[in-house]
N, C-alpha and C positions, 0 to 999 in steps of 0.2 A: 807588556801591558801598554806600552804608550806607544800607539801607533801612528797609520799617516798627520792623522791630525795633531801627533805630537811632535811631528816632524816640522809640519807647516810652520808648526808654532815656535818652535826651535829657530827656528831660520827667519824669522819672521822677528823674534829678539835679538839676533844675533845682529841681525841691518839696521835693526832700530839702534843697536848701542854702536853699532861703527857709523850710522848717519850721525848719532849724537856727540862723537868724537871727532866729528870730521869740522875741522874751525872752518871750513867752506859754506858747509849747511846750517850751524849756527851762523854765519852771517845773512845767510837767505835768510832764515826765520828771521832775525832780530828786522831787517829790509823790510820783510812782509809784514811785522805788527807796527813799525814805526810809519808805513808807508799808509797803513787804512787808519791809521793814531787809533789804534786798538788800547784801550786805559787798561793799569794793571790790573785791577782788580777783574775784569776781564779776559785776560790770561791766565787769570786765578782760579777762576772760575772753569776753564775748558783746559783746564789741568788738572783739575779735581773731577771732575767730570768725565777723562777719559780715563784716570784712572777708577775709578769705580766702574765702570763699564768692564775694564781689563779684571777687574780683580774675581765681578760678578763672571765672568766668563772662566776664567781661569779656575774657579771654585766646581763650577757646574762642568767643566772638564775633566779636574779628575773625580770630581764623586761618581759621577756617570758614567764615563770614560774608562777610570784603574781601579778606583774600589769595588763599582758594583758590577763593571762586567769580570772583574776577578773572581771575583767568588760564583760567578756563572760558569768560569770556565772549569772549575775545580770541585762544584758540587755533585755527588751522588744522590740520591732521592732515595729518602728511607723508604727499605719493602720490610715488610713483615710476614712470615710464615706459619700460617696460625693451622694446627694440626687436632681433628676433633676423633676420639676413638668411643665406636657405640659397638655396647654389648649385641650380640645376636637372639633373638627372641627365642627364650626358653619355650617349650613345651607347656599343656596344662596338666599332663600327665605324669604325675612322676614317678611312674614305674617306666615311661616309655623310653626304649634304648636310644644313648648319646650318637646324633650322625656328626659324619668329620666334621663337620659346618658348625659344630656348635662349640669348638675347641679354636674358630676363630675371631677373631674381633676386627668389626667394618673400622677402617681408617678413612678420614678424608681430609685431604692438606689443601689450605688456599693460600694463595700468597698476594698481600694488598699491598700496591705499590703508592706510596704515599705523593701529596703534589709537592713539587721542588719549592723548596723556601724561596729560590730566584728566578719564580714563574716570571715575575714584573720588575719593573727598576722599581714600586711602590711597596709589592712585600719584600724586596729585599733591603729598602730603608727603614722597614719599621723592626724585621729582622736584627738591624745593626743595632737600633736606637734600644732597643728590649733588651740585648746581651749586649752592648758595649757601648753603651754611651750615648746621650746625644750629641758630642764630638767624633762619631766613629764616619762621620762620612770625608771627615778630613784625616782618620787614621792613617798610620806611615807616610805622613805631608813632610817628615820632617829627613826622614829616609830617601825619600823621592827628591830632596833639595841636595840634600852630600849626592847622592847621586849623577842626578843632572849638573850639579854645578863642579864633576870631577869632569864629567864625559864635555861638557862645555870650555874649559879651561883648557883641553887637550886641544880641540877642535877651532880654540883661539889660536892658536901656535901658525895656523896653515892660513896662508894668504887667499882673501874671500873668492878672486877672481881663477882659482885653481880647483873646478868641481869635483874633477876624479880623486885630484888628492885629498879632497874634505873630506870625499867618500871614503876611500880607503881608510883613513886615521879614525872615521866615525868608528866605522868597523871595528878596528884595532882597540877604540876607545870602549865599546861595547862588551866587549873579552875580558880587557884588563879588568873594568870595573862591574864584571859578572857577580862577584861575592856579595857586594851592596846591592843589588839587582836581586838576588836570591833572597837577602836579607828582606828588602823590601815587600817581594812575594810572602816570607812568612809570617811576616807582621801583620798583612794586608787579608789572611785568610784564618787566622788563630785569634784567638780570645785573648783579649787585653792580658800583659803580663806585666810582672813588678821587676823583670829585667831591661837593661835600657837595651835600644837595638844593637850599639854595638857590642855587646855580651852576648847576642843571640848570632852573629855573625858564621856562620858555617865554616866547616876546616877548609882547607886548599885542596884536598884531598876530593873532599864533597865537589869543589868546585869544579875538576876537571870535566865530572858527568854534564856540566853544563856552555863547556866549552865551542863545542860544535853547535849544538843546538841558538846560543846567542851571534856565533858568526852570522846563523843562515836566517836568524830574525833582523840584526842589523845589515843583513844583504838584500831580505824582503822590504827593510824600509826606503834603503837607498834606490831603488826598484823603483817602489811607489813615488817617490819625489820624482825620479830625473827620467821616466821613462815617457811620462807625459809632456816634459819638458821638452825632451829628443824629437817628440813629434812634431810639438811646436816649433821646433827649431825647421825639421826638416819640409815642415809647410811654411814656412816663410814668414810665420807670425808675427815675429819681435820685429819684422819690418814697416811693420803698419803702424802710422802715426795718430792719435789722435783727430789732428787736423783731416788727414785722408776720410780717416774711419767717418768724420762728421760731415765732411764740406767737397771731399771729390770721389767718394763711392755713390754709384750708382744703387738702387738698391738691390738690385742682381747681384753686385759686390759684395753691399753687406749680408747677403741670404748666405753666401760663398762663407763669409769670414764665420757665421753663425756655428755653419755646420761645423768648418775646422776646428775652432772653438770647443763645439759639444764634442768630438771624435778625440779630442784631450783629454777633454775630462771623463768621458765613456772609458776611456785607459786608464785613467787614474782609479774608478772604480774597480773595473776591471781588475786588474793590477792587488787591487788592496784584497778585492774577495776571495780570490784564487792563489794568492802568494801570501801578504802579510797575514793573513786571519790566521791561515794554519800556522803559520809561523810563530806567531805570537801565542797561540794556543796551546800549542807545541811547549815552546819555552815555560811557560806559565805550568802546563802540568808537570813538567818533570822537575821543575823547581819544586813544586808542592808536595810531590812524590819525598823527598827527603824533608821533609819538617818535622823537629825532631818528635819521639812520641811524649815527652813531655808537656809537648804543647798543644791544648785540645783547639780542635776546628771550631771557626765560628759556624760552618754551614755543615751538615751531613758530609760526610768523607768517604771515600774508599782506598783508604792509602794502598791498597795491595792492586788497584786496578785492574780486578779479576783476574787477582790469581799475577798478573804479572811479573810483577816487584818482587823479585829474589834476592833477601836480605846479604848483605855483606859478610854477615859472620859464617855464611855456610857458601859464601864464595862469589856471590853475584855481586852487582853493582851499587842494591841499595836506591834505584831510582828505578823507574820507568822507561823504557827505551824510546828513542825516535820515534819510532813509526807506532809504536802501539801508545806512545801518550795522544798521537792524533786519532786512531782509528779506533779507541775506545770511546770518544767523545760521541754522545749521542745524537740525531739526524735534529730534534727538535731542541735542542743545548746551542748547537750550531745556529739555527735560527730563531733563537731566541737572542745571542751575542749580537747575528747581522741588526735585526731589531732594536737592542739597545743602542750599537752606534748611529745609527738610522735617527732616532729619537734626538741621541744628541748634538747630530749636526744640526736638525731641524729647530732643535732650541735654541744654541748658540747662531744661527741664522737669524729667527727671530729678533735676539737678544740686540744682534749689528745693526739689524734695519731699523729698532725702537732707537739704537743710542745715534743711528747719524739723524732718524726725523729729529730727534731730542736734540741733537746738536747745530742743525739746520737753524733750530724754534729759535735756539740761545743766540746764534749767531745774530738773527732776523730784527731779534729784540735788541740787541745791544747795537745793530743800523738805526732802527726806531728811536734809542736815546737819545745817539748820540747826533740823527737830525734833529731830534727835538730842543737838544741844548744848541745849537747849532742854532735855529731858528729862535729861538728865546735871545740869545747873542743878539742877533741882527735887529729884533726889537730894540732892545735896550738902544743898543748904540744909534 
């Protein structure tokens, strides 16, 4: 479920809290507010400020992001087979002899295939709010924390400046904490229950069907992060300074750095549409494939994924396979998912550019005070 963008974001925390540990960059920052005499209650201010930005971001990532495109990925669309049987028109004569045709009866079967409760990210929110809550778009928030903060704590161990080996232990960490990951998947697609998640925790046994499937999801992610990177590396990116970028590229130069630039990120899309999408949709179905039958789906289900799923007691595995949890997914389900993440990078893009104008306004005002007291001083005295 949590894809590039949970990655980013991952990585993106992780710097934040080793910049925050680092007594070097605490003494920059403290340098930088004593040095523009920044007043505290102005660092109060643009503390609360970017936390709320973070928080609003973080909310509209997973709601959009793990709750609703989950149950996009997991829904079947009720059909219904409505079967009508009409008598054959009798005779007016009723001496006249019975012909074969009249010992038959007309059948006709239609079958109406209903629209998906997660046509939209908007019927899928009123969806959740109707059968589970006006809290249910932060459902399994809390699952998703044990989670990430096992798979985080593992991935603290390995030294920042060591990529492959971050990568590898992700991986590794990915595996281990598959069971919670499962968990989180049943939570995120069944109807509010009066058990807590970890009572709903699946066997070890269940777990193994998801072993392979999470390696090649935490291999599709590490993909998506460092392959775009490689490129960057291998075009000489990270050599370009600032200073160059503004003050000694020509703009032939900069048109050069533009495209290298886009030819990153074109791979990073890339990369995400083609590798993590099925990957994670992958994971996502066969996870859902074992939930248990006590727990009813929030959205229309086909636990049997036509016919696939060969229960345990008569010798199968109980889950969905590989290849058939992706290749039963339907062509407009698939882009309906790419759509939703589409939506939400678009929003959380919005959301950066509202909080740096927002945070530019703040800054701007708090120059304006404090020339103002500034010049008020100079009066006086």
């Amino acid at each position: 479920m949590t894809g590039v963008h949970g990655q980013v974001l991952g990585h993106i925390v992780r710097r934040s809290v080793e910049v925050y540990s680092d007594q070097k960059a605490q003494e920059d920052v403290n340098q930088f507010f004593a040095q523009h005499q920044v007043p505290g209650w102005a660092v109060a201010g643009i503390a609360l400020y970017a936390i709320f930005f973070a928080v609003a971001l973080a909310s509209i990532r997973y709601t959009i992001g793990d709750v609703i495109a989950t149950l996009m990925m997991v829904e079947t669309p009720k059909t219904e087979t409505i079967t009508t049987v009409t008598e054959p028109a009798k005779s007016a004569d009723p001496d006249a002899p019975l012909e074969k045709e009249d010992y038959l009866l007309d059948t006709e079967t239609v079958t109406i295939r209903h629209e998906p409760v997660t046509k939209t990210g908007r019927s899928t929110m009123r969806h959740m709010v109707r059968h589970a809550g006006s809290f249910s778009r932060w459902r399994g928030l809390s699952v998703s924390f044990v989670y990430h903060l096992c798979v985080g704590a593992v991935l603290s161990l390995v030294p920042r400046h060591r990529p492959l080996i971050q990568g590898a232990v992700s991986i590794l960490a990915t595996v281990m904490f598959s069971r919670i990951h499962m968990t989180w998947t049943h939570v995120l697609i069944s109807m509010p229950s009066e058990k807590t998640w970890f009572r709903r925790m699946p066997t070890r046994k269940m777990q193994r069907n998801v072993l392979l499937p999470s390696a090649v999801y935490a291999t599709a992610q590490q993909l998506t992060l460092y392959m775009p990177m490689l490129l960057a590396l291998v075009l000489r990116l990270h050599h370009v300074s600032h200073q160059q970028l503004v003050h000694e590229f020509t703009k032939a130069d900069r048109v050069v750095y533009a495209v290298k630039l886009g030819a990153c990120l074109l791979t990073a899309v890339f990369v995400a549409l083609t590798v993590l999408l099925p990957a994670s949709v992958t994971l996502t179905r066969i996870e859902a494939s074992m939930l248990p039958e006590e727990d009813e789906a929030l959205v229309p289900f086909d636990r049997t994924f036509d016919g696939k799923v060969v229960p345990a007691i008569v010798g199968g595995t109980g889950c969905v396979s590989f290849v058939d949890a992706w290749r039963t997914v339907d062509r407009k389900v698939r882009f309906r998912i790419v759509k939703i993440y589409a939506q939400l990078f678009a929003m959380q893009t919005i959301i950066v550019i509202l909080g740096l104008v927002g945070l530019t306004a703040f800054v701007v005002g708090i120059k304006h005070i404090q020339n103002g007291n500034q010049n008020a001083g100079a009066v006086t005295y």
